[in-house]
PyMOL CGO cylinders between C-alpha atoms (Angstrom):
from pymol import cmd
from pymol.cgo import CYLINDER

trace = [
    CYLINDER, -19.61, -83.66, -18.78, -21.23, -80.26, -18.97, 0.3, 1, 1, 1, 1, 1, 1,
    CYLINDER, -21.23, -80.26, -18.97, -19.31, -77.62, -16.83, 0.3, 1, 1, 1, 1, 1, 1,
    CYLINDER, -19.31, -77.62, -16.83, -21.94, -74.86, -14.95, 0.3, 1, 1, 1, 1, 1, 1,
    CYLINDER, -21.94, -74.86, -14.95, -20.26, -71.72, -14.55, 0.3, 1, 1, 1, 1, 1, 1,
    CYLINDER, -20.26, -71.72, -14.55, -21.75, -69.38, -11.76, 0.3, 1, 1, 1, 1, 1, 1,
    CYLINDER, -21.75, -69.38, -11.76, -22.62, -66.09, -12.71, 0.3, 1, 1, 1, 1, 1, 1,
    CYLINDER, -22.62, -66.09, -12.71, -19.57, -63.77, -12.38, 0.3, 1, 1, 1, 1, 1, 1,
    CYLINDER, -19.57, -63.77, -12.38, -19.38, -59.87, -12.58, 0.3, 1, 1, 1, 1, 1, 1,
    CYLINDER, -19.38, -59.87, -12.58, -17.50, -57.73, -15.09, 0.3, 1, 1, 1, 1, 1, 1,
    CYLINDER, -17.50, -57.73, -15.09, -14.56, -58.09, -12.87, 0.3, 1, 1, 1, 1, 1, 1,
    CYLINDER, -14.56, -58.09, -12.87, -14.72, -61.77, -12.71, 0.3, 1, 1, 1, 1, 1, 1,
    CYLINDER, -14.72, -61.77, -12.71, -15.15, -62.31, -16.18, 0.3, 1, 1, 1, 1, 1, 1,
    CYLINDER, -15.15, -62.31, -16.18, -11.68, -60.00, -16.82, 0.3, 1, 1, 1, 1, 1, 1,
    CYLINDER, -11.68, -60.00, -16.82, -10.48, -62.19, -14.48, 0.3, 1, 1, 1, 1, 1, 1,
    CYLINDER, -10.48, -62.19, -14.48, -11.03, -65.71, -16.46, 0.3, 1, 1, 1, 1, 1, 1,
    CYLINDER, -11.03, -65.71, -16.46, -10.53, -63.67, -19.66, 0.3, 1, 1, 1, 1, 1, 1,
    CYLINDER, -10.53, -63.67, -19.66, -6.72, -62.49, -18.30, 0.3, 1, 1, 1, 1, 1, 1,
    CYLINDER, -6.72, -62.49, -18.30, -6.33, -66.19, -16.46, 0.3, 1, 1, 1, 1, 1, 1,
    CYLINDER, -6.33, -66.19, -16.46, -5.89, -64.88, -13.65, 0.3, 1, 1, 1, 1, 1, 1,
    CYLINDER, -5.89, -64.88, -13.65, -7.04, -66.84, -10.17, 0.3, 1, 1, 1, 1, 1, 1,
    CYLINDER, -7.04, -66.84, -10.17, -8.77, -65.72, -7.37, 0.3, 1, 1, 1, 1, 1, 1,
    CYLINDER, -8.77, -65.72, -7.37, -6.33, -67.23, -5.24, 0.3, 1, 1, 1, 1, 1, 1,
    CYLINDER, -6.33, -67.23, -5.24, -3.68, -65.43, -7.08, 0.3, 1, 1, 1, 1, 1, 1,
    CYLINDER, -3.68, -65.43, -7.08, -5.15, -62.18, -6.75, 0.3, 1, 1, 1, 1, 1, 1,
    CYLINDER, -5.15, -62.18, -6.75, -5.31, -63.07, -3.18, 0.3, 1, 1, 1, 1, 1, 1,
    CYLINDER, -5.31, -63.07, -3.18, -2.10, -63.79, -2.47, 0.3, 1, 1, 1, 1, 1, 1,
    CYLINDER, -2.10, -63.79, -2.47, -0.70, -60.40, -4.04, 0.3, 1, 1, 1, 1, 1, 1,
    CYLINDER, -0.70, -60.40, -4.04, -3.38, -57.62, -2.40, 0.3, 1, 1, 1, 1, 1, 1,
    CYLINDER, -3.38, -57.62, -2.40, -3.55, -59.44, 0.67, 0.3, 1, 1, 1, 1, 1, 1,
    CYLINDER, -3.55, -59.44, 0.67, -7.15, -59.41, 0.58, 0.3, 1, 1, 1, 1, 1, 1,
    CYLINDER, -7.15, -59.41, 0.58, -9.28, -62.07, 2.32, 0.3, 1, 1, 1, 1, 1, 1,
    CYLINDER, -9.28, -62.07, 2.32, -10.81, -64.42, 0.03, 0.3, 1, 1, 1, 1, 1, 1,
    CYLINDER, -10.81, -64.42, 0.03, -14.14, -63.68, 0.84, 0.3, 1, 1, 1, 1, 1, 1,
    CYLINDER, -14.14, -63.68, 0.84, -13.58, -60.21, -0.44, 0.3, 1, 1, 1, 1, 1, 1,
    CYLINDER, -13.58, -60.21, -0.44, -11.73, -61.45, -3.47, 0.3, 1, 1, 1, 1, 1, 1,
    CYLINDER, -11.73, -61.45, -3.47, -15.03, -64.13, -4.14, 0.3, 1, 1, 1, 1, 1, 1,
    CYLINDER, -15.03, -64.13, -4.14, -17.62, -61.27, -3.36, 0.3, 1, 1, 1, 1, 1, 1,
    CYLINDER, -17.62, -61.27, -3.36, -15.58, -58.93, -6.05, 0.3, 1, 1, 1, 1, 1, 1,
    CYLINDER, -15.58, -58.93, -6.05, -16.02, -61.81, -8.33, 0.3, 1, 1, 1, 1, 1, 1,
    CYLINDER, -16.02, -61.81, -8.33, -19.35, -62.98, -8.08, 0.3, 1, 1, 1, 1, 1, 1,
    CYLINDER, -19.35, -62.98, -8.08, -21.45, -60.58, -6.39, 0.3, 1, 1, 1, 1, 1, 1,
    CYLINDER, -21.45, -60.58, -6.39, -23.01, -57.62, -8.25, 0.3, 1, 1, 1, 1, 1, 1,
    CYLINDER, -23.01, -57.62, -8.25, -24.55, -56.15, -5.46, 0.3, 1, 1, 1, 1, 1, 1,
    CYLINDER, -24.55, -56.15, -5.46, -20.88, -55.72, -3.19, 0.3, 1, 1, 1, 1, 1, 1,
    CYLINDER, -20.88, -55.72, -3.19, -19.41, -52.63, -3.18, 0.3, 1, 1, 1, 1, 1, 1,
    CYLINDER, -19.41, -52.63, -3.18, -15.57, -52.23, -2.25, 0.3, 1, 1, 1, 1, 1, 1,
    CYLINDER, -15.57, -52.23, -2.25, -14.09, -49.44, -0.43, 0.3, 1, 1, 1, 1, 1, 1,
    CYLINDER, -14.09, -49.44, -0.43, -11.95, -47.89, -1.79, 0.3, 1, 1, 1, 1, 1, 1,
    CYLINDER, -11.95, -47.89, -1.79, -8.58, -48.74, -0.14, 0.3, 1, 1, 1, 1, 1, 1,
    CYLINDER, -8.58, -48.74, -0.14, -9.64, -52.65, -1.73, 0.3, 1, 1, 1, 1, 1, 1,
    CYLINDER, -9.64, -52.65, -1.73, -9.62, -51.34, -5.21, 0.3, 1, 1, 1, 1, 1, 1,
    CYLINDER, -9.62, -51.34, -5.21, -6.28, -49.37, -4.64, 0.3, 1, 1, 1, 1, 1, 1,
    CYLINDER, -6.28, -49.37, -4.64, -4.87, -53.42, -3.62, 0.3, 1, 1, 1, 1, 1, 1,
    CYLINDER, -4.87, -53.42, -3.62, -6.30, -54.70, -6.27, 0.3, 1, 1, 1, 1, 1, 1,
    CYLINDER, -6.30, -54.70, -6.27, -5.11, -52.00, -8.71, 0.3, 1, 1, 1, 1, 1, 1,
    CYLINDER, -5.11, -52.00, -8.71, -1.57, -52.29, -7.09, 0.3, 1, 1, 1, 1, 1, 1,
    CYLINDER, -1.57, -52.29, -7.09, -2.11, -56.47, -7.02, 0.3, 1, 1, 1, 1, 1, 1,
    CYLINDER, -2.11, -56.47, -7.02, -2.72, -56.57, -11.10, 0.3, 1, 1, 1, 1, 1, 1,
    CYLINDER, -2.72, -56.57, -11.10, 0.59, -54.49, -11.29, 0.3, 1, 1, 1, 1, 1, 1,
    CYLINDER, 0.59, -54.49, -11.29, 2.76, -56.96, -9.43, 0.3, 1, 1, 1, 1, 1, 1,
    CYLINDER, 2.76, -56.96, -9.43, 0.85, -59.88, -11.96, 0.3, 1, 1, 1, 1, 1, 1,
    CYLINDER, 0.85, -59.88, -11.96, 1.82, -57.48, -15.25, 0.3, 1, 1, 1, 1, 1, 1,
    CYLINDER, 1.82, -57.48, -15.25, -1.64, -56.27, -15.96, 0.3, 1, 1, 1, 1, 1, 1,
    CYLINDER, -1.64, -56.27, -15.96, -3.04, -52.73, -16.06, 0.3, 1, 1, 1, 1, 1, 1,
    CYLINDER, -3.04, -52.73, -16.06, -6.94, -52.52, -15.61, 0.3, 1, 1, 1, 1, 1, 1,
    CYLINDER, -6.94, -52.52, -15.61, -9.24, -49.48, -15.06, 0.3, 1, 1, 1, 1, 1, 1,
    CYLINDER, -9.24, -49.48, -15.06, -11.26, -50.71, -11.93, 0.3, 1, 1, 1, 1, 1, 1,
    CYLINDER, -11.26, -50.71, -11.93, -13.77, -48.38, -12.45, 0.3, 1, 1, 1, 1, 1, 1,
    CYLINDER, -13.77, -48.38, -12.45, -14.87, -49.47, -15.39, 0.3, 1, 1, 1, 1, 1, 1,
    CYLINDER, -14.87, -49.47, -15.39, -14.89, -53.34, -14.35, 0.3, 1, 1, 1, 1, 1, 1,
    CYLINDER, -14.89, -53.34, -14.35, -17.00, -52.60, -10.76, 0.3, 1, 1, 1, 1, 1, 1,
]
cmd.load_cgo(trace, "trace")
């Protein structure tokens, strides 16, 4: 069975790349999954700022350390 990936943004990607789940990343920033899914899979959304400070702060609670700037 052939598995069809959507397209995902940079940040997405970094996301499958560093196995980390949406849901996870989620659960940590206490973002809505929506915002968490757009992130992901929508090149077009923009986050305000205060969402890439919980993400930012979310990836340190999982042990990671990413530039968001550089992913969005």
């Amino acid at each position: 069975m052939e598995v069809i990936w959507k397209d995902r943004t940079k940040f997405g990607r970094w996301l499958d790349q560093n196995e980390i789940s949406q849901i996870d990343l989620e659960k940590v920033t206490n973002l809505s999954r929506g915002t968490i899914s757009s992130i992901c899979n929508n090149e077009n959304y923009r986050p305000k700022y205060s969402t890439i400070c919980k993400i930012e702060n979310g990836l340190k609670k999982l042990g990671k350390e990413v530039d968001m700037e550089k992913l969005l």
